[in-house]
Kinemage of the C-alpha trace (Angstrom):
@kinemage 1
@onewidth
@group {chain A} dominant
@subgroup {mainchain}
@vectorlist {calphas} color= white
{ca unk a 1} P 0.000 0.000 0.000
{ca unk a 2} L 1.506 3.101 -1.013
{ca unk a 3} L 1.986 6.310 1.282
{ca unk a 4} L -0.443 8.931 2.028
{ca unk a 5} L 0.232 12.255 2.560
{ca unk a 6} L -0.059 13.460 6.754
{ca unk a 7} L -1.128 16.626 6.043
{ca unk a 8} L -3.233 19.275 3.986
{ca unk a 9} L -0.419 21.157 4.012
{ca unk a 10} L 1.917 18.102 2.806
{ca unk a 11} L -0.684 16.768 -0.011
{ca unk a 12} L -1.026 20.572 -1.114
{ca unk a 13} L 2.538 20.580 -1.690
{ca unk a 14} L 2.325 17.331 -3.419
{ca unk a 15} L -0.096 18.710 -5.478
{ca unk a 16} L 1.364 21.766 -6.527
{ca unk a 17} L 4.522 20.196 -7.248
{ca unk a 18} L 2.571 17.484 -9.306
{ca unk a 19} L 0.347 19.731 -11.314
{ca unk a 20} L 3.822 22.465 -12.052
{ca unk a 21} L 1.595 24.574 -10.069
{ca unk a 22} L -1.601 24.272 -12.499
{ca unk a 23} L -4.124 25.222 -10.695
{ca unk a 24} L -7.130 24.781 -12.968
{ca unk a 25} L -5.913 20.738 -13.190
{ca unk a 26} L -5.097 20.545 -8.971
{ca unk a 27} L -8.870 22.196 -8.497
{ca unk a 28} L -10.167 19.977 -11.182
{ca unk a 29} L -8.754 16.789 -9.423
{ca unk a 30} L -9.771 17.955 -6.176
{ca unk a 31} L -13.646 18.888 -7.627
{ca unk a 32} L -13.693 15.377 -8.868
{ca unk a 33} L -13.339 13.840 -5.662
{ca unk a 34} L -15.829 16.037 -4.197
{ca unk a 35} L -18.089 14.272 -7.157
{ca unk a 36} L -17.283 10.827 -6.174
{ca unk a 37} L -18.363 12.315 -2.386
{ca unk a 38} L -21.478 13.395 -3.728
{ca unk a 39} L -22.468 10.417 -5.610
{ca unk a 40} L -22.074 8.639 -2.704
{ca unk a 41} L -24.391 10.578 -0.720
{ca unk a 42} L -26.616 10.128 -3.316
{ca unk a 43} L -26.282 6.636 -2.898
{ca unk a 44} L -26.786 7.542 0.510
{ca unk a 45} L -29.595 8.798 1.166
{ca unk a 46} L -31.216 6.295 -1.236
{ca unk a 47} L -30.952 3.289 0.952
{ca unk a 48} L -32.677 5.665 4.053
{ca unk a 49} L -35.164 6.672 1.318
{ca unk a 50} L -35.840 2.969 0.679
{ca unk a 51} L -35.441 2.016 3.873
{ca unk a 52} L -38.366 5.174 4.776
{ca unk a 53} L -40.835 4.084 1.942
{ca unk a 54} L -40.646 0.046 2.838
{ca unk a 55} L -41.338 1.221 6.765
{ca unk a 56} L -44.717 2.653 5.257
{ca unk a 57} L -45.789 -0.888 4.139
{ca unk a 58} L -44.193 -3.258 6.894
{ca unk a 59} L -43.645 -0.705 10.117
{ca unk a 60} L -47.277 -1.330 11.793
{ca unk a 61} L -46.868 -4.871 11.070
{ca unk a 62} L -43.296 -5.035 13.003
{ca unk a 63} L -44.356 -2.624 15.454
{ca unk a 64} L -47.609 -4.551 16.913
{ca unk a 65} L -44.806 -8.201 16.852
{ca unk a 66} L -43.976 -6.406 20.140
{ca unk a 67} L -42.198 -4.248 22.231
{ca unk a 68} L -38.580 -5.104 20.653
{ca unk a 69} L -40.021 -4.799 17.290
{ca unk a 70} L -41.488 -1.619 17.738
{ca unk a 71} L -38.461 -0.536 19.468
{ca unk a 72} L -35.893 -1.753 16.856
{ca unk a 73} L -37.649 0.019 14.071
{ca unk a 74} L -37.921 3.040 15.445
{ca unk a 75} L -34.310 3.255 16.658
{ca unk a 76} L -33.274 2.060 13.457
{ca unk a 77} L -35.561 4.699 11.946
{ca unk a 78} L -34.012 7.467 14.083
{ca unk a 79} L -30.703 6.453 12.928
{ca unk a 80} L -31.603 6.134 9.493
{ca unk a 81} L -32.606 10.135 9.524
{ca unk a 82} L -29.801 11.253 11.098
{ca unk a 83} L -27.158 9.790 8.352
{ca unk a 84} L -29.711 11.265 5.809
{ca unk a 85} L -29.328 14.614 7.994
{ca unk a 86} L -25.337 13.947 7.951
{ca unk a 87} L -25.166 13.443 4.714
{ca unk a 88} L -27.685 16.471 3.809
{ca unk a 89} L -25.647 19.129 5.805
{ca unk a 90} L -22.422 17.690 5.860
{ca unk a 91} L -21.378 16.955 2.456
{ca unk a 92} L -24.275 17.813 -0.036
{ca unk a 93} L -24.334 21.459 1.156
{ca unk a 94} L -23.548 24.061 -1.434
{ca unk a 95} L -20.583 26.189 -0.717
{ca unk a 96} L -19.175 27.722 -3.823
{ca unk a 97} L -15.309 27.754 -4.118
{ca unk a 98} L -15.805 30.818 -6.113
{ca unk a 99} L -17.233 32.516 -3.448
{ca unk a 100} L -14.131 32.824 -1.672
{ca unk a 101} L -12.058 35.653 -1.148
{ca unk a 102} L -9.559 36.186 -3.382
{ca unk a 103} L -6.105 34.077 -2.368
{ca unk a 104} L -2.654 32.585 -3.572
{ca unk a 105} L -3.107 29.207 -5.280
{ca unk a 106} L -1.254 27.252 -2.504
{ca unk a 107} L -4.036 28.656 0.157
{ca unk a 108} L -6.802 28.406 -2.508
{ca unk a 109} L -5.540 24.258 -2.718
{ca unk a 110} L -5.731 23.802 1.139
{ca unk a 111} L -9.165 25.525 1.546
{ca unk a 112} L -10.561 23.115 -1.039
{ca unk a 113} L -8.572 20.355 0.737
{ca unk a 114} L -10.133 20.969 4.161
{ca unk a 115} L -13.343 21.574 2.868
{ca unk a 116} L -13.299 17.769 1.019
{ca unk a 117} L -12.311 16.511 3.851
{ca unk a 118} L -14.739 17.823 6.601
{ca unk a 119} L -16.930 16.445 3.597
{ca unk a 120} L -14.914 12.992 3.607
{ca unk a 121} L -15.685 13.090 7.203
{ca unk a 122} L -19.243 13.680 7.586
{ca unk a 123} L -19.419 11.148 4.850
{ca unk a 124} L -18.251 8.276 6.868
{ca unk a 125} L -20.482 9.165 10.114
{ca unk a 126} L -23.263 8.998 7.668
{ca unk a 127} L -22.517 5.580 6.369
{ca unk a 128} L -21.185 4.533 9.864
{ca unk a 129} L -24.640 5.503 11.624
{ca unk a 130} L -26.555 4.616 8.385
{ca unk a 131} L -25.597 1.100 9.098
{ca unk a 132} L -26.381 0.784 12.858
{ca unk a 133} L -29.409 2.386 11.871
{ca unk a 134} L -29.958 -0.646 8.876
{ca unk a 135} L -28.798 -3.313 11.391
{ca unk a 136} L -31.403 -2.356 13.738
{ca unk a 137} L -34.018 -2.088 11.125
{ca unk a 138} L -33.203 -5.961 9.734
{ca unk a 139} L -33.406 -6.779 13.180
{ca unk a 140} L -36.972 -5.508 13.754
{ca unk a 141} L -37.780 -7.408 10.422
{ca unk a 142} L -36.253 -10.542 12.042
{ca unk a 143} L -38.274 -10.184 15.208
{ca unk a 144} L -41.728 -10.174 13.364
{ca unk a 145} L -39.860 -12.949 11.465
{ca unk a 146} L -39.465 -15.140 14.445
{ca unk a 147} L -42.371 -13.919 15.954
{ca unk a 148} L -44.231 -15.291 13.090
{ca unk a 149} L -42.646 -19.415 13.579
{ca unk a 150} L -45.204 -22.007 13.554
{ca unk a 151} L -45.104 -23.696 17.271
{ca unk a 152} L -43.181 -27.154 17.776
């Protein structure tokens, strides 16, 4: 596995030095990766969409298996929002590099650093509470499951 850089500072050095200091083609590479971020939250906040529209056909029916059905989807539910709320505010909100104030390229280059990765960080808290918030669901599903077993 090869080496990563430690710093914002160090990878916009690596960067700059990379690109001879074209800064069009080190934002370009840097906007692309904020792409692959934002597909991702795309994909995202479809599974908690899913995950929202199926609760509207099976959640009564896993709530009334019992109390740690009903419990399980709603936690799971709760969860479920807040990684679509993550995801929402943390890496699908606008913010226009444009819009900043005027700066040298090798500031410009760690701005757009730090903002990908606050955005490469609220993308894994999404996906990490996302799938507590999945686990619990399937395990509300598997309660009415088991709830449902012919007796021996």
């Amino acid at each position: 596995m090869s080496e990563r850089a430690v710093s914002v500072d160090e990878e916009a050095e690596h960067l700059l030095d990379l690109y001879a200091g074209n800064g069009p083609a080190i934002m370009d590479a840097i906007q692309r990766q904020m792409g692959i971020l934002a597909g991702r939250a795309q994909m995202l906040l479809q599974l908690a969409g899913l995950t929202i529209t199926v609760t509207g056909f099976s959640g009564a029916s896993i709530a009334h298996s019992g109390r740690l059905g009903a419990i399980l989807i709603v936690s799971g539910l709760v969860l479920v929002l807040v990684a679509a709320s993550i995801t929402m505010v943390g890496i699908l909100r606008v913010q226009w590099t444009t819009s900043l104030a005027p700066m040298a390229l090798p500031e410009a280059v760690r701005r757009a650093l730090r903002l990908r990765d606050e955005k490469t960080t609220a993308y894994g808290r999404a996906l990490s509470v996302l799938v507590v918030g999945l686990a619990l669901y399937v395990s509300s599903v598997a309660v009415l499951l088991l709830g449902n077993l012919p007796p021996h």
